[in-house]
C-alpha positions as CSV (number, residue, x, y, z in Angstrom):
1,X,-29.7,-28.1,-28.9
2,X,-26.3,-25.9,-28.7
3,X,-25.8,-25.0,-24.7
4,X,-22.7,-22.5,-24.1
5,X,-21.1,-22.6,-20.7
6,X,-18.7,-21.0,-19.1
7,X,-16.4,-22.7,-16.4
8,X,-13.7,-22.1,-14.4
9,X,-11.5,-25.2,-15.3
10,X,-8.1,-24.2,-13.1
11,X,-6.9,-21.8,-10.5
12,X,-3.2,-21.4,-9.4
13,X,-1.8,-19.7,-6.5
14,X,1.6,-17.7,-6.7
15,X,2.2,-16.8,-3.5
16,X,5.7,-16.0,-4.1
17,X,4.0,-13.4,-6.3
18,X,1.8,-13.0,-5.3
19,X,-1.1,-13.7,-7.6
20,X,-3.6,-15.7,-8.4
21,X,-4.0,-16.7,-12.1
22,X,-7.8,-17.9,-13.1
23,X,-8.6,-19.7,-16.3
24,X,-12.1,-20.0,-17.8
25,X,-13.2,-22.8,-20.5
26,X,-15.9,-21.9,-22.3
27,X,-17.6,-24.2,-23.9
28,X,-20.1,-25.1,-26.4
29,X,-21.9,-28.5,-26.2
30,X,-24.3,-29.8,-28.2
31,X,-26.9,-32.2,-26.6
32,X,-24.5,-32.6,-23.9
33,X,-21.5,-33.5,-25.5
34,X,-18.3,-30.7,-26.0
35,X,-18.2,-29.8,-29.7
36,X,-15.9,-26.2,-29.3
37,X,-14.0,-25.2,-26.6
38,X,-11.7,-21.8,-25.9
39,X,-9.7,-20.7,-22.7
40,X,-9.3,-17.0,-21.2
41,X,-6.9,-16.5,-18.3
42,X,-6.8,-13.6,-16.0
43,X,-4.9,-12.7,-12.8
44,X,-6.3,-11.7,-9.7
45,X,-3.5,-9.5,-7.7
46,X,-2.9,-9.0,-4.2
47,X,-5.5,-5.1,-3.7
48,X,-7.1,-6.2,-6.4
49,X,-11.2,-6.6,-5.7
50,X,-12.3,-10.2,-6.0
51,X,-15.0,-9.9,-4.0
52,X,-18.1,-10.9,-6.9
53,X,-15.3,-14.2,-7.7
54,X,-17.0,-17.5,-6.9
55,X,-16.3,-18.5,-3.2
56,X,-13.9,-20.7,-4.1
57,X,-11.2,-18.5,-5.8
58,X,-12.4,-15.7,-2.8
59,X,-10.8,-18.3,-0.6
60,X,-7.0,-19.4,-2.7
61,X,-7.4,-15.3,-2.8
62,X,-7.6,-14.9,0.9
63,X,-5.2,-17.8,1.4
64,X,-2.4,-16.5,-0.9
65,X,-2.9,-12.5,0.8
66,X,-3.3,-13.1,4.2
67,X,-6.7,-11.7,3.9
């Protein structure tokens, strides 16, 4: 059975920046086991919305802008 997943694999805080720069792995396994992989990156900065992020880039987000 082929499974595609999408996971956020690394986040990095620039607070000299300040940003925060996201990247995804996307993944497709087959019976469990990684057969393809690709990475997108994006960066989330500071006034940007990041309010439907996953609570745990919400949080290097309101650490890096004082939020």
């Amino acid at each position: 059975m082929l499974e595609e997943v999408t996971v956020i694999d690394k986040i990095e805080a620039l607070p000299e920046v300040p940003c925060v720069q996201i990247r995804e792995a996307m993944r497709v396994l087959k019976d469990g086991e990684v057969i393809a992989s690709s990475y997108h990156r994006r960066v989330i900065s500071q006034g940007d919305d990041y309010s439907a992020e996953p609570a745990n880039v919400q949080a290097i987000c309101n650490a890096v802008f004082g939020a």
